[in-house]
C-alpha positions in Angstrom: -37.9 12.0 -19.9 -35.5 9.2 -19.8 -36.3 5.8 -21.0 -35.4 2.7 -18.7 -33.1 0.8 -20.7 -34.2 -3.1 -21.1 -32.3 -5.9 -18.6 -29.1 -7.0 -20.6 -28.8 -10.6 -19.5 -25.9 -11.2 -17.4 -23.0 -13.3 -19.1 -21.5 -16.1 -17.3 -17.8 -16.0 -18.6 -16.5 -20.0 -19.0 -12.9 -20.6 -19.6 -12.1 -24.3 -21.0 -8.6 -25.9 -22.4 -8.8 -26.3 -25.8 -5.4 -27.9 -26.3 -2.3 -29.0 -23.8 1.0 -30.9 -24.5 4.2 -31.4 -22.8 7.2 -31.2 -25.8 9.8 -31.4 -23.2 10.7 -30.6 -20.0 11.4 -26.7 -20.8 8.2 -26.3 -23.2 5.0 -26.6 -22.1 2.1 -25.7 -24.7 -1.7 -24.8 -23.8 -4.7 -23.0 -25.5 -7.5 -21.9 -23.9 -10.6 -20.4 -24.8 -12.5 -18.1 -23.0 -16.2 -16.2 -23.7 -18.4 -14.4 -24.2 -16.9 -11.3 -24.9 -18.3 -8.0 -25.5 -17.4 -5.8 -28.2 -13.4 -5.1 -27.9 -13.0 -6.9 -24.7 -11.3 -9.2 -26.0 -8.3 -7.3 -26.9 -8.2 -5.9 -23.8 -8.6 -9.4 -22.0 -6.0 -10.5 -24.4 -3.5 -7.6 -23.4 -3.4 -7.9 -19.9 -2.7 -11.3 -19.6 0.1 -10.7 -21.7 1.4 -8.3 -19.8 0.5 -10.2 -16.7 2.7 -13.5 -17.9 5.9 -11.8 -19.2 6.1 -9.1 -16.6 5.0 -10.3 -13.4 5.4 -13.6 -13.0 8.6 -14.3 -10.9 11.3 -16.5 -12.1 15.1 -17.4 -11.0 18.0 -16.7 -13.0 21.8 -17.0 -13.4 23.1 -13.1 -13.0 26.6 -13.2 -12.9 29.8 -16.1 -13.4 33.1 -15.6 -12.3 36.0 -18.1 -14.4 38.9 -19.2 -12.6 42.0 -18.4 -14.9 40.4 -15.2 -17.2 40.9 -12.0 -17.1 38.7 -10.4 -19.3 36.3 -11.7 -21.8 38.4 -11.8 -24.9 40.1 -14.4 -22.8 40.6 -17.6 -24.5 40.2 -21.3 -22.3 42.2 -23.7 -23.5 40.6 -26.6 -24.7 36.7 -25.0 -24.4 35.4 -24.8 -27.7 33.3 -21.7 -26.4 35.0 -18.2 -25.9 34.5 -16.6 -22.4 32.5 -14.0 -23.7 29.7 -16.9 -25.0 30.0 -19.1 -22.2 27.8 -16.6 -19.7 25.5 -16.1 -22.5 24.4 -20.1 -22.6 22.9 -20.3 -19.2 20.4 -17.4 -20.0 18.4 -20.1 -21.5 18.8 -22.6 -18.5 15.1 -22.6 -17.1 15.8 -22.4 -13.0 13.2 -23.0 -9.9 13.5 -21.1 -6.7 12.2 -21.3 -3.7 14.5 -18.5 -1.9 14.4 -14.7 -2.8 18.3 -14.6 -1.5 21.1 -14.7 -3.6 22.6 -18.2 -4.4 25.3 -19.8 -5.0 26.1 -22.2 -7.6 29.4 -23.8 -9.2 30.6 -25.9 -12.5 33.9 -27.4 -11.7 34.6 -30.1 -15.0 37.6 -31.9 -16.3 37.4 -32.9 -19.7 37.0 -33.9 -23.0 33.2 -33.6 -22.0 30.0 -32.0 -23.0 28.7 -29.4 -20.2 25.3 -29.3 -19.5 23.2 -27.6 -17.0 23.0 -30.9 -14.8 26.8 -30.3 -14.0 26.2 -27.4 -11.8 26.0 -27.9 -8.3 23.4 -25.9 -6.9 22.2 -25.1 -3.3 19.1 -27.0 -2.3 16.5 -24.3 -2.5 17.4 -23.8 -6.7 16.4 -26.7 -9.3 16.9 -26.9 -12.9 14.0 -27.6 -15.0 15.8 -29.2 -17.8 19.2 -31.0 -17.0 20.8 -31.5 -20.5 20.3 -27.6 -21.5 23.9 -26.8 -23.6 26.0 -24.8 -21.2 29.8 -25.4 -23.0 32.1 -27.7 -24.5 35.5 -28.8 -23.1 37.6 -30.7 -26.1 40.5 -31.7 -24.1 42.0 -33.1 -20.6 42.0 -29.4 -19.3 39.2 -28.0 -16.3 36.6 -25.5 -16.1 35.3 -23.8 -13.1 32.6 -21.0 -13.0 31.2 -19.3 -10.1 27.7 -18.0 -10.4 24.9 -16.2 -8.9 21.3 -17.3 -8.6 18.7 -14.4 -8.1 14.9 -14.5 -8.4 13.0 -11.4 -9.7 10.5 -10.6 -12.4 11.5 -9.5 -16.3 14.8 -8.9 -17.8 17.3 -7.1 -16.2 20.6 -5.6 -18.2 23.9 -5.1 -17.2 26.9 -2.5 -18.4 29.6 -5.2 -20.0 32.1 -1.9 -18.4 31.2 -3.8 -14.8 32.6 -6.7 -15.7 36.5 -6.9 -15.0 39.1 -9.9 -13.6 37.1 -12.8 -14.8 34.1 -11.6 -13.1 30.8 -11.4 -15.6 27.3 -9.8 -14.9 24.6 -11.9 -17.1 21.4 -10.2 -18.8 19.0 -12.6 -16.9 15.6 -13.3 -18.1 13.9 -14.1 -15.4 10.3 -14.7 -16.7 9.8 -18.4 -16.9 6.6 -17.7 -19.9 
């Protein structure tokens, strides 16, 4: 004989912002709350929404530069303070909005002495920078830099063999998750 089991009453799940502030323009801060829970659902809640922000959530990123006058990236600029091989490294931390899932263009042409920031690239309409005074390189004297890069929008982090890199040309590890 099986016993009917009593009526569990059903749980209304109610999800409410606890905390939310704005530190800048590239970090954005919120906590929410979210219950009741069974026993371990919480984890498991927990775990997919982790998953679900850093993997799947689509961002744009810089994926490849090209300097004018280097030929491979032990190359030295002339009055940059950075070396060629840190210079493609800075804009991983640019924070990028796209609109178009095609490749893009952007540029950095500079004459200094000058600080470079993100808000000297010239980008196509579709891509916009989040924060404008990111750190992209340093030029110490009356001498000019000019990049080429790429703007691509996927999900993740995507790696790249330094062997592919020749003439000036550099492929960037993009992070392409805006979390």
């Amino acid at each position: 004989m099986v016993q009917d089991e009593a009526p569990v009453p059903a749980r209304i799940l109610r999800w409410r912002c606890i905390e939310s502030k704005i530190e800048s323009k590239r970090l954005h801060y919120g906590r929410f709350a979210a219950s009741p829970f069974g026993k371990g659902q919480a984890n498991t809640v927990g775990v997919a929404m982790r998953r679900t922000l850093l993997g799947e959530i689509e961002g744009a990123s810089i994926t490849y530069a090209k300097f004018k006058n280097v030929v491979h990236e032990y190359s030295t600029l002339v009055g940059v303070r950075e070396s060629v091989h840190d210079i493609p490294i800075n804009p991983k931390e640019i924070v990028l909005k796209s609109d178009s899932y095609e490749t893009q263009a952007a540029s950095i042409s500079i004459t200094g002495p000058r600080n470079v920031t993100a808000g000297d690239i010239t980008l196509p309409s579709p891509v916009q920078i989040v924060d404008a005074s990111q750190h992209t390189a340093t030029v110490t004297k009356a001498t000019s830099l000019d990049i080429e890069s790429k703007i691509e929008k996927d999900r993740g982090y995507r790696t790249w063999n330094l062997r592919e890199s020749q003439n000036g040309e550099f492929f960037v590890d993009a992070v392409f998750a805006p979390i």
